[in-house]
N, CA, C and O of each residue as an XYZ file, in Angstrom:
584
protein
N      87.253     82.594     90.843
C      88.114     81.642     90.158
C      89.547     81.849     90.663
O      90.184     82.894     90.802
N      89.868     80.638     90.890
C      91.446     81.116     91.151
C      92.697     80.756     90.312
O      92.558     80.361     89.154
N      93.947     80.892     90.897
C      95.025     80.643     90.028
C      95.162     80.124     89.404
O      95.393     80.281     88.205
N      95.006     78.834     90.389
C      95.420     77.306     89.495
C      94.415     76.660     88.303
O      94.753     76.079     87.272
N      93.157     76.943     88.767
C      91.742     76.893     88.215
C      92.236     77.453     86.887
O      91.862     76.828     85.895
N      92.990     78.493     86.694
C      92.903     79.314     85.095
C      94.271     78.714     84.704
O      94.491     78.587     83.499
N      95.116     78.372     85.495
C      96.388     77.665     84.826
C      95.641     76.028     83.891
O      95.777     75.663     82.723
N      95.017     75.520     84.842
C      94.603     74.274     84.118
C      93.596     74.367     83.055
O      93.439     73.536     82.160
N      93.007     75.315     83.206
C      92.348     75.408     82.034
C      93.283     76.305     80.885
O      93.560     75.900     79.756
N      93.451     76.847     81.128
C      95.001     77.286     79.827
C      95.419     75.734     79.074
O      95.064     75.274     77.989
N      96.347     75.148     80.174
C      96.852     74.349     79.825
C      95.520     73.390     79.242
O      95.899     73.351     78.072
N      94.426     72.713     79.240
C      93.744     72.528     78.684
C      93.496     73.303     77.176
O      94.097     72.980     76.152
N      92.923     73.918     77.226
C      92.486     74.914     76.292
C      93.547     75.330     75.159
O      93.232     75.104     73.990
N      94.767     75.916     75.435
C      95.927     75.785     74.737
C      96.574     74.807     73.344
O      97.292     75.140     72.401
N      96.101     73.804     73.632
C      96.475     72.460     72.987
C      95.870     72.618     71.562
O      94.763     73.001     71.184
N      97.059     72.158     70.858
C      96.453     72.599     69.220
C      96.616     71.058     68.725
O      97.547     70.820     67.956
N      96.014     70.319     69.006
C      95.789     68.824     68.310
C      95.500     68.401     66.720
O      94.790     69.336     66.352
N      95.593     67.872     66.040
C      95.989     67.264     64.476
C      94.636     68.029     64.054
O      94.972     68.844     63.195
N      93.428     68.107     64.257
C      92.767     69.203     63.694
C      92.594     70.771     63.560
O      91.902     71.596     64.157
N      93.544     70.839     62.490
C      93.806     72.327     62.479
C      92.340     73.381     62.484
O      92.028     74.320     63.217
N      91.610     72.697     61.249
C      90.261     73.380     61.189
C      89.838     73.600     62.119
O      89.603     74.794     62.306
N      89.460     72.544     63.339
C      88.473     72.821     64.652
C      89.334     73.950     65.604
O      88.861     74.909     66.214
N      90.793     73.499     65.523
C      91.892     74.796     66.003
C      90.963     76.458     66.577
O      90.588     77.128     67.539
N      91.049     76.307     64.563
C      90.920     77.385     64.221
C      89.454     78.227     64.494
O      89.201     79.431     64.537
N      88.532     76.883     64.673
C      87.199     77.892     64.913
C      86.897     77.680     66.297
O      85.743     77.787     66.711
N      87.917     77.368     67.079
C      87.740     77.267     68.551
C      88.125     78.569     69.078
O      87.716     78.847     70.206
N      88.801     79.363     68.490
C      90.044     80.576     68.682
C      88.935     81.820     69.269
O      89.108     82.456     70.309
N      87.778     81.976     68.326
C      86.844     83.370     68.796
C      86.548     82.813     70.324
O      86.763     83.387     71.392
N      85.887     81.284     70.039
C      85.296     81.065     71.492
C      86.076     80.649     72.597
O      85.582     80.269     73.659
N      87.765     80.741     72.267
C      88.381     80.850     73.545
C      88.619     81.766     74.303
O      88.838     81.868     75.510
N      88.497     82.980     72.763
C      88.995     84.320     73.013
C      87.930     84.701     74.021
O      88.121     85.368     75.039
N      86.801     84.197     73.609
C      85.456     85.162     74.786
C      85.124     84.253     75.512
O      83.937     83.975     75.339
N      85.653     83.594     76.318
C      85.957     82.624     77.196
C      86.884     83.219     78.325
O      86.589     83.214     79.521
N      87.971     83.702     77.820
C      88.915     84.127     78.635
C      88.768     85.997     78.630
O      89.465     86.663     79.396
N      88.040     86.475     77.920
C      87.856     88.248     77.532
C      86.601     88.183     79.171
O      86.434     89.118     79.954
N      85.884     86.715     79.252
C      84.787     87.154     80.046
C      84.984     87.255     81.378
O      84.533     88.148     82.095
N      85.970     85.915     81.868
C      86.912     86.145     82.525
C      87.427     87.034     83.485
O      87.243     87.328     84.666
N      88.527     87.522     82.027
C      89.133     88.553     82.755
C      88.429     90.005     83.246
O      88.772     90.720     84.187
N      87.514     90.162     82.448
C      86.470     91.322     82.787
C      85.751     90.801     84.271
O      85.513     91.642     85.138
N      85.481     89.585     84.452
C      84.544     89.436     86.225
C      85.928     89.766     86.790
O      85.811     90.558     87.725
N      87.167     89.436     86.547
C      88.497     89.444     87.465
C      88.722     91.172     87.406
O      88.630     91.685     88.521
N      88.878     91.708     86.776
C      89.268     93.258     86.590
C      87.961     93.919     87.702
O      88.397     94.596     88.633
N      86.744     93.779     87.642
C      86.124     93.962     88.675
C      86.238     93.266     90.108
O      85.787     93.816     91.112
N      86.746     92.261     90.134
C      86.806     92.167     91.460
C      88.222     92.518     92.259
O      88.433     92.597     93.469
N      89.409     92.762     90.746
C      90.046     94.266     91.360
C      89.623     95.341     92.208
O      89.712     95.611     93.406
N      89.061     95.939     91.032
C      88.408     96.851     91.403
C      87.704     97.177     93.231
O      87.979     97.999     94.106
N      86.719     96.037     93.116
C      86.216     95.893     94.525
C      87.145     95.561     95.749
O      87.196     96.089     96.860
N      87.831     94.574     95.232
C      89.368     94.864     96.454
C      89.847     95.618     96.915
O      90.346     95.597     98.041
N      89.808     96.780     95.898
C      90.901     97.960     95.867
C      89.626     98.837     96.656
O      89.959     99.379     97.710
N      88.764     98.940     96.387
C      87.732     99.802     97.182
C      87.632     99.075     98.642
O      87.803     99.907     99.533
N      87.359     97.493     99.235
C      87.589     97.508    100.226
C      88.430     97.805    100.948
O      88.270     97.998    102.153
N      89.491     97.894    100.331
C      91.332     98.287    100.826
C      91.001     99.543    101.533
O      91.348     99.618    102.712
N      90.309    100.661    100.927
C      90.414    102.057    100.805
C      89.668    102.479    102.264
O      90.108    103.354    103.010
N      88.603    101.781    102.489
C      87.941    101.480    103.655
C      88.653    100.891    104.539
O      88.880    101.574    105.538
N      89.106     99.810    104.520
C      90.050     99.552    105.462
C      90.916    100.266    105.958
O      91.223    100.348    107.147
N      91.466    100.965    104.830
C      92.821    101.893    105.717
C      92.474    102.852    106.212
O      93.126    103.130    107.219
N      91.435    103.766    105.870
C      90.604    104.605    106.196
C      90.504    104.187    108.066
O      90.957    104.733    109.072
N      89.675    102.960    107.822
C      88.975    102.642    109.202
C      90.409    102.175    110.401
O      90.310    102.272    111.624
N      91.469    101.755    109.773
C      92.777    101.427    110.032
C      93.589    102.693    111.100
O      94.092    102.662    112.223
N      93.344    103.953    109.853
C      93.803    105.272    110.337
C      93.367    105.625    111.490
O      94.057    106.152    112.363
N      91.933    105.300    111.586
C      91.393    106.487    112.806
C      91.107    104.917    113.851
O      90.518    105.005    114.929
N      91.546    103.776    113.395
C      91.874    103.474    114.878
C      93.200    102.951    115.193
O      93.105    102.147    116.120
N      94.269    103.079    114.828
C      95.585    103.721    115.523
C      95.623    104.864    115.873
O      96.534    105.002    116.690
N      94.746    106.392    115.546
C      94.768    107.321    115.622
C      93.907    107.886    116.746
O      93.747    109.091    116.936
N      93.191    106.588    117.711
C      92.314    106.899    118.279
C      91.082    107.582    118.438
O      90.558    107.967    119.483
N      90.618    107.701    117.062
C      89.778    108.444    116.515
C      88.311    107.939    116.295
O      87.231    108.502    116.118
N      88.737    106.616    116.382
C      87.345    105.588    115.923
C      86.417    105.337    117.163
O      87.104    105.131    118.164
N      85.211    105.296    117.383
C      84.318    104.820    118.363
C      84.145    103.769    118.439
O      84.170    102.911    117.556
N      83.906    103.671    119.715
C      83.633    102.239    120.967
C      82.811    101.771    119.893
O      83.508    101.273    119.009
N      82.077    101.756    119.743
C      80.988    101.335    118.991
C      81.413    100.577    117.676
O      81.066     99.416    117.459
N      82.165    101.295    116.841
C      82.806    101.036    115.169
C      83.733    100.126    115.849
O      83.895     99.153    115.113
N      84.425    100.011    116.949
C      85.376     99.110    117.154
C      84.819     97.357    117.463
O      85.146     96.243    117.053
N      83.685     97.996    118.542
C      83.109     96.951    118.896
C      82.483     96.052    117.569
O      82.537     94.823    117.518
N      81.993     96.757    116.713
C      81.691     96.358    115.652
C      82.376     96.068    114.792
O      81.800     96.013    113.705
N      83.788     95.764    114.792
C      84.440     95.258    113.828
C      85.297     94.078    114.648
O      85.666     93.063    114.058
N      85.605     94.333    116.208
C      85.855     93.284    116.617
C      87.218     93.574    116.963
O      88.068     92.878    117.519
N      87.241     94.430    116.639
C      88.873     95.351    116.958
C      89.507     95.650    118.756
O      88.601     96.180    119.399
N      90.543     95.472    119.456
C      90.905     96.119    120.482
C      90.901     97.435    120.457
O      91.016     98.024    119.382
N      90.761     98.138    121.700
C      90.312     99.795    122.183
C      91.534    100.416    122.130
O      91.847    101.595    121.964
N      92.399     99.048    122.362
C      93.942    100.182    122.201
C      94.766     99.115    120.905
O      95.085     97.927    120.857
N      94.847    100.023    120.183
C      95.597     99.357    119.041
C      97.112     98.925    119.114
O      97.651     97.964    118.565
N      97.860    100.243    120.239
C      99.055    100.083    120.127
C      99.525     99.732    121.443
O     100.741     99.748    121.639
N      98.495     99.322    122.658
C      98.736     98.569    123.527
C      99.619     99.591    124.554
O     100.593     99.189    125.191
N      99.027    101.213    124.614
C      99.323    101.826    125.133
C     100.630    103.108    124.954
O     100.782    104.193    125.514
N     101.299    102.496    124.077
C     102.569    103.100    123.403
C     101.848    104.580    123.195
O     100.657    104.866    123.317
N     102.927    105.390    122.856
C     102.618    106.669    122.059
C     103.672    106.404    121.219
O     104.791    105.891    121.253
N     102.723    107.073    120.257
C     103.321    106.410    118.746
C     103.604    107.708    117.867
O     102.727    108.571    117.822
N     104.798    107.880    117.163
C     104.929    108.955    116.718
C     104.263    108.954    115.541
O     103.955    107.838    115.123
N     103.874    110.128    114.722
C     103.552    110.341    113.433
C     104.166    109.292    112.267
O     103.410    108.775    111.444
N     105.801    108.998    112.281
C     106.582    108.906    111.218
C     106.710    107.432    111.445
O     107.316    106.705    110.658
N     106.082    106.971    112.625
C     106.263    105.311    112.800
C     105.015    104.633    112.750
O     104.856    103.482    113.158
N     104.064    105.402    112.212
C     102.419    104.546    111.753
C     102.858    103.716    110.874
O     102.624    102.533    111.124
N     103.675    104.052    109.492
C     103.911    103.294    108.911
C     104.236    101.818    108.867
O     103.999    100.995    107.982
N     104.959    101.654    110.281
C     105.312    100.246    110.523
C     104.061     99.461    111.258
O     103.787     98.283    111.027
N     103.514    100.110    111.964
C     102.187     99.268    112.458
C     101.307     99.338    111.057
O     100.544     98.372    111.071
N     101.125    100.140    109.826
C     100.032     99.618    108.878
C     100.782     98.681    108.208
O     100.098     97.669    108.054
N     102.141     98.538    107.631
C     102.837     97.728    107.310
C     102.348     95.914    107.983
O     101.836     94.887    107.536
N     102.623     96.166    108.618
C     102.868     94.811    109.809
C     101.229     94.347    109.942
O     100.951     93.155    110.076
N      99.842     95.726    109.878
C      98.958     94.733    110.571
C      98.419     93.771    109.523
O      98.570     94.170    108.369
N      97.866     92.673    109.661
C      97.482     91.688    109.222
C      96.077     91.497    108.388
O      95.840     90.703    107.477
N      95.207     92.500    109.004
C      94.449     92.799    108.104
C      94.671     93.702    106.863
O      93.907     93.785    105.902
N      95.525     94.185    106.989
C      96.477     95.523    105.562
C      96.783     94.184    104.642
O      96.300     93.921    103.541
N      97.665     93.467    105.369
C      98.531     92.418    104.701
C      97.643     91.840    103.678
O      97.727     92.021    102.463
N      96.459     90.851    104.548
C      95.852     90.284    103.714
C      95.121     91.158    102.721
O      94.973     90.561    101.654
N      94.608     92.398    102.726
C      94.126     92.830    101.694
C      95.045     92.820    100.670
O      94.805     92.284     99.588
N      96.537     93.619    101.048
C      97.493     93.654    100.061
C      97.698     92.429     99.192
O      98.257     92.403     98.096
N      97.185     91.475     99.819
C      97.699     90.173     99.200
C      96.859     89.632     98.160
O      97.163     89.077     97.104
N      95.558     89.950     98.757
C      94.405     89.680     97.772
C      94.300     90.512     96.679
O      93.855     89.933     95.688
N      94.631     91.991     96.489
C      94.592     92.662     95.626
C      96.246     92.394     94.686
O      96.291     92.819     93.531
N      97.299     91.804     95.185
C      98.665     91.122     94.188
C      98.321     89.722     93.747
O      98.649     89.249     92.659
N      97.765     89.220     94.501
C      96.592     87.532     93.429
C      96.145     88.333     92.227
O      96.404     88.160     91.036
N      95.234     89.472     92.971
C      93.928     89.645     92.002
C      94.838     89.794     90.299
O      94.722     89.129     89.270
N      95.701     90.954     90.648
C      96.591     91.687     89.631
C      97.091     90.435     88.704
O      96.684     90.370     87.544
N      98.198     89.195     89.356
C      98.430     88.721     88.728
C      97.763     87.422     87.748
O      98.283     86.807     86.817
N      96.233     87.275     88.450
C      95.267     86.814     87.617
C      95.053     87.316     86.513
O      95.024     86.826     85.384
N      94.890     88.403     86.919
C      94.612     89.815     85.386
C      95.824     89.498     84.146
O      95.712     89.056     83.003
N      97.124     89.988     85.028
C      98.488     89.509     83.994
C      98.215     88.125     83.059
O      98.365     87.916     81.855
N      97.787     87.357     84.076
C      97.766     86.317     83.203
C      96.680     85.981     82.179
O      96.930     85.598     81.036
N      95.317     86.176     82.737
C      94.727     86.668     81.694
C      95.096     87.075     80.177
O      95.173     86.296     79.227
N      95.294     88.396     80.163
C      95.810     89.012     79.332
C      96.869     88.364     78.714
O      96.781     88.368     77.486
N      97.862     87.797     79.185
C      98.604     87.180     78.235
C      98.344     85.786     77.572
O      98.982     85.202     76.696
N      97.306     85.458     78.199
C      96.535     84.302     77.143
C      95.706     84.924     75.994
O      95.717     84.356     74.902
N      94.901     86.192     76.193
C      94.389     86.529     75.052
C      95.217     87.048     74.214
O      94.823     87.054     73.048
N      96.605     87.646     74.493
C      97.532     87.969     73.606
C      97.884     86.895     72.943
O      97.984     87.033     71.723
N      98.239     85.214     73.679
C      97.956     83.970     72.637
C      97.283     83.987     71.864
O      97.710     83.696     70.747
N      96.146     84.266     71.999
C      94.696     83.652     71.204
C      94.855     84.972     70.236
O      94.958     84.449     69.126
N      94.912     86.039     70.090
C      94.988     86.847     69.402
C      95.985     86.537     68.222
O      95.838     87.045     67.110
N      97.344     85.389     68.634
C      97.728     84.914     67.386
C      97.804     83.533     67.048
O      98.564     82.920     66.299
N      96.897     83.196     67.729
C      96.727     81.708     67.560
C      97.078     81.245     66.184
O      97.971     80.421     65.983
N      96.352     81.794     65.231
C      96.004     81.903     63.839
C      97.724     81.760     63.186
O      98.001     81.016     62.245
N      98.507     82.432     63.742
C      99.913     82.540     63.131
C     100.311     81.000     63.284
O     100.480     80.212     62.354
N     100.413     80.764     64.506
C     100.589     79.274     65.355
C     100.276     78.006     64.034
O     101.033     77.251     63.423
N      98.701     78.252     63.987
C      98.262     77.286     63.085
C      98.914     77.760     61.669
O      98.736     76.673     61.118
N      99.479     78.478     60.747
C      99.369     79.260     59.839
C     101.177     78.263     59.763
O     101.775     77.714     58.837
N     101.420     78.412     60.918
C     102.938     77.942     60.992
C     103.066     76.144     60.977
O     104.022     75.620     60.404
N     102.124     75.404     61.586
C     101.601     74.094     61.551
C     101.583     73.699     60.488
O     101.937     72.545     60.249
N     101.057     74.759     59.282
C     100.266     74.374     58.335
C     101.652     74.153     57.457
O     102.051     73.052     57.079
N     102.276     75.362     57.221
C     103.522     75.286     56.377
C     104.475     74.329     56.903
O     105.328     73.841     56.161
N     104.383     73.996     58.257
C     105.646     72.696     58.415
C     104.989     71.685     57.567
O     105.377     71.212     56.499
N     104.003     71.463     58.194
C     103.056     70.222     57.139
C     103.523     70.145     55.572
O     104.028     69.163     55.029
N     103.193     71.596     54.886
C     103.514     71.628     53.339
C     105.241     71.171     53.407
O     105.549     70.160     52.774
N     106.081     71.741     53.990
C     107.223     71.956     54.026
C     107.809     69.602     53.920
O     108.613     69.106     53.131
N     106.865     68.749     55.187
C     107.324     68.049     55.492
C     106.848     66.845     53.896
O     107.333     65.765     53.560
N     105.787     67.644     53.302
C     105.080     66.742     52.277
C     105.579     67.063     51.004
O     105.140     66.627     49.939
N     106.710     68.005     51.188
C     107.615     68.462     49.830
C     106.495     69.341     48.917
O     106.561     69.206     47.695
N     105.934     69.832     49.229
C     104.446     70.627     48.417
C     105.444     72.208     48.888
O     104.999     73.323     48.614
């Protein structure tokens, strides 16, 4: 699921229309709507973050020249990473920085995160939905002089 996919359904879902009652018994089943959600999303954290770990792993030992013909060939990788350079210890950093496969993981695992954020702060909605309506209710009394 992606970003926008959970923005529009928020914004769907969100909407507290002239029936307060139905509001109100919509609230559990939005809550586990979005609890289910965010639990497939928190795992596929998770799994990001474990492919990451592999990656850099496999990253290390081939800038480090460490990796076999074979593991390279099999990933599709060049034999020389740094295109011949000698590369000091304290400047790997900028080639894992920069390569593109780092990047995109990094990137997929700061989506993943801020899916999660958002998540969570919709069930922190729904957790007071109830106030929301509770507050509806008293403008109502408030506007009918009751």
């Amino acid at each position: 699921m992606n970003l926008e996919k959970i923005h529009e359904m928020w914004a769907e879902d969100s909407k507290i229309n002239g029936d307060l009652d139905d509001a109100s018994r919509r609230t559990p089943i939005l809550h586990s709507k979005y609890l289910d959600i965010l639990s497939r999303e928190r795992m596929k954290l998770v799994k990001f973050e474990m492919d990451q770990k592999t990656l850099l792993k496999d990253k290390w030992l081939w800038y480090n020249g460490k990796m076999t013909k074979e593991r390279m060939d099999q990933l599709g990788w060049d034999y020389d990473p740094v295109d011949g350079l000698k590369i000091l210890k304290g400047e790997m950093d900028y080639y894992y920085d920069s390569d593109p496969e780092i990047q995109e993981s990094e990137l997929k695992i700061k989506l993943q995160k801020e899916k999660i954020d958002i998540l969570k702060e919709i069930i922190d909605n729904l957790k007071w939905r109830h106030q929301t309506i509770r507050n509806i209710i008293e403008h109502k009394k408030f506007e009918a002089g009751i």
